[in-house]
N, C-alpha and C positions, 0 to 999 in steps of 0.2 A: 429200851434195853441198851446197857451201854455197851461201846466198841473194842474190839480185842485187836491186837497187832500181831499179827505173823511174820514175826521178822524173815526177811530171804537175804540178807544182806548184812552183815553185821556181828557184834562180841556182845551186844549188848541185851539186855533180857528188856524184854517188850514191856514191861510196865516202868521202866525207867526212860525210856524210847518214846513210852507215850506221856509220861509226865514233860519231855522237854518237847517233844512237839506242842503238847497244852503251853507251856511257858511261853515258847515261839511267838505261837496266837497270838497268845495275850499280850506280850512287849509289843506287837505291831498293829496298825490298823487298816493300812491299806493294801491289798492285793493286788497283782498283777494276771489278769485273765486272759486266757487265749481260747477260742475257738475258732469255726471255721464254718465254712456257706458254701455250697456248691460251685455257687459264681460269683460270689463273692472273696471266695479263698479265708487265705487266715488273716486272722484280725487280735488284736492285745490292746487291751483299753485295761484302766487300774480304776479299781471300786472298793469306798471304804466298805468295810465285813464285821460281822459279830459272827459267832459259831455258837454250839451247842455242847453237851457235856457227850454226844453221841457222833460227834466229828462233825459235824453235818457246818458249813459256811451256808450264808445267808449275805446276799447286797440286795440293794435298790438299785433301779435303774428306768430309765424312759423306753418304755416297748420299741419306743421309732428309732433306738439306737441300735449299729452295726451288729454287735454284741448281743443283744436280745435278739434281732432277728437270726442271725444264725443257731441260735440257741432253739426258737421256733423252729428251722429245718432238722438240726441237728444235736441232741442232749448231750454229747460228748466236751467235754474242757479239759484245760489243764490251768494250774496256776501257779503263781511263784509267790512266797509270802519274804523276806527279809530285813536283814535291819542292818543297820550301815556299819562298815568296818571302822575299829578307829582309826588301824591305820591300811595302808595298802597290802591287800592278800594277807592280811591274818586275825585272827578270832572270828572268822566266817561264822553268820550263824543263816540259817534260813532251811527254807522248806517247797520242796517242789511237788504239787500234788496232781492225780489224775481222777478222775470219776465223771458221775453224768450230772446235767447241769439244767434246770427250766424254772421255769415262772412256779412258785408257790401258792396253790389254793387249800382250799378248806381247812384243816387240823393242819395242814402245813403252813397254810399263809398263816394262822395264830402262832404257831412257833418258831416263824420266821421274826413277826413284826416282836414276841416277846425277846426273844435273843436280843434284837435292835434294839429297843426299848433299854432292855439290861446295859446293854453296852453307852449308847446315845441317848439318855434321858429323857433329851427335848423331841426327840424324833418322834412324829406323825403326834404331836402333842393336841392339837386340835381333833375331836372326834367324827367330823365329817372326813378327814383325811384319813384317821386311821380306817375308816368306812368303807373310803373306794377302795382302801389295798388289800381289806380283804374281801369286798366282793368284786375284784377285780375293773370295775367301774371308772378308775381313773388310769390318765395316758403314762403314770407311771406304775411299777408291778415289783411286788418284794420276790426274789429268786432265790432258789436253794442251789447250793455245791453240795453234795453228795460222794466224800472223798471213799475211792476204791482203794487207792495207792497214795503212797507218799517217799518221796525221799526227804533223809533232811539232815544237815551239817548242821553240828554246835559247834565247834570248838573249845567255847570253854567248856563247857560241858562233858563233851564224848572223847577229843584229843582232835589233833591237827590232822585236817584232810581225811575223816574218819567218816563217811559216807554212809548210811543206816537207810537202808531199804525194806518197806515192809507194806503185807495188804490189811487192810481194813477189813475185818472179819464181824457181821454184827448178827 
């Protein structure tokens, strides 16, 4: 089922909010991910991503890094997705999101590694690899973001310093 926007923040009507959020995605490829570990605190490591037509972020990553294991304690994330200004402080475009965050199995690991796939072609091209990720068998593990919230500046798009805050409704 696809995701609806409830804007709480904003002029703008939600299917035009979610069309440049979708654009965002797609001009960029790598994220900036933050969670957090009881004792380990907060942590931000950047992971290339594919998504879904249902909001949903998807990375790869090694279980044994910071970032997964807090994820093991704790589902919660946030993340920063953007793309570079051409010049200093103007046509800001980006997108800050919040939702819960873990390792992808079953119907999820196949919609994770398809998104991938769509996005990265070559990725898990050999069939014993795509094997272990989705039976979780090897020391790396494809993960789902699960956006709740989002904020996000266009500029060229929405206007200068025009902030759009809205929840993911699905």
């Amino acid at each position: 089922m696809p995701y609806r926007l409830d804007v709480i923040q904003g002029n703008w009507p939600a299917d035009e909010l979610g069309k440049g959020v979708e654009g965002l995605l797609a001009d960029s490829t790598v994220l900036s991910l933050a969670t957090a570990g009881p004792e380990r605190g907060p942590h931000a490591n950047l992971a290339f991503y594919a998504f879904d037509s249902d909001l949903v972020l998807y990375f790869f990553s090694e279980r044994s890094t910071r970032h997964s294991r807090n994820l093991a304690e704790e589902a919660r994330a946030a993340a920063t997705i953007h793309l570079p200004p051409p010049a200093f402080g103007e046509q800001l475009r980006g997108i800050q999101l919040t939702g819960s965050a873990g390792e992808a199995w079953g119907r999820q690991a196949e919609a994770a590694l398809e998104a991938y796939r769509g996005r990265y072609p070559g990725f898990a091209a050999d069939p014993e690899v795509a094997d272990q990720l989705l039976s979780g068998r090897g020391a790396a593990a494809l993960y789902r973001f699960q956006v709740e919230e989002l904020t996000a500046v266009d500029e060229p798009r929405f206007g200068r310093r025009e902030y759009l805050h809205a929840r993911v409704l699905r």
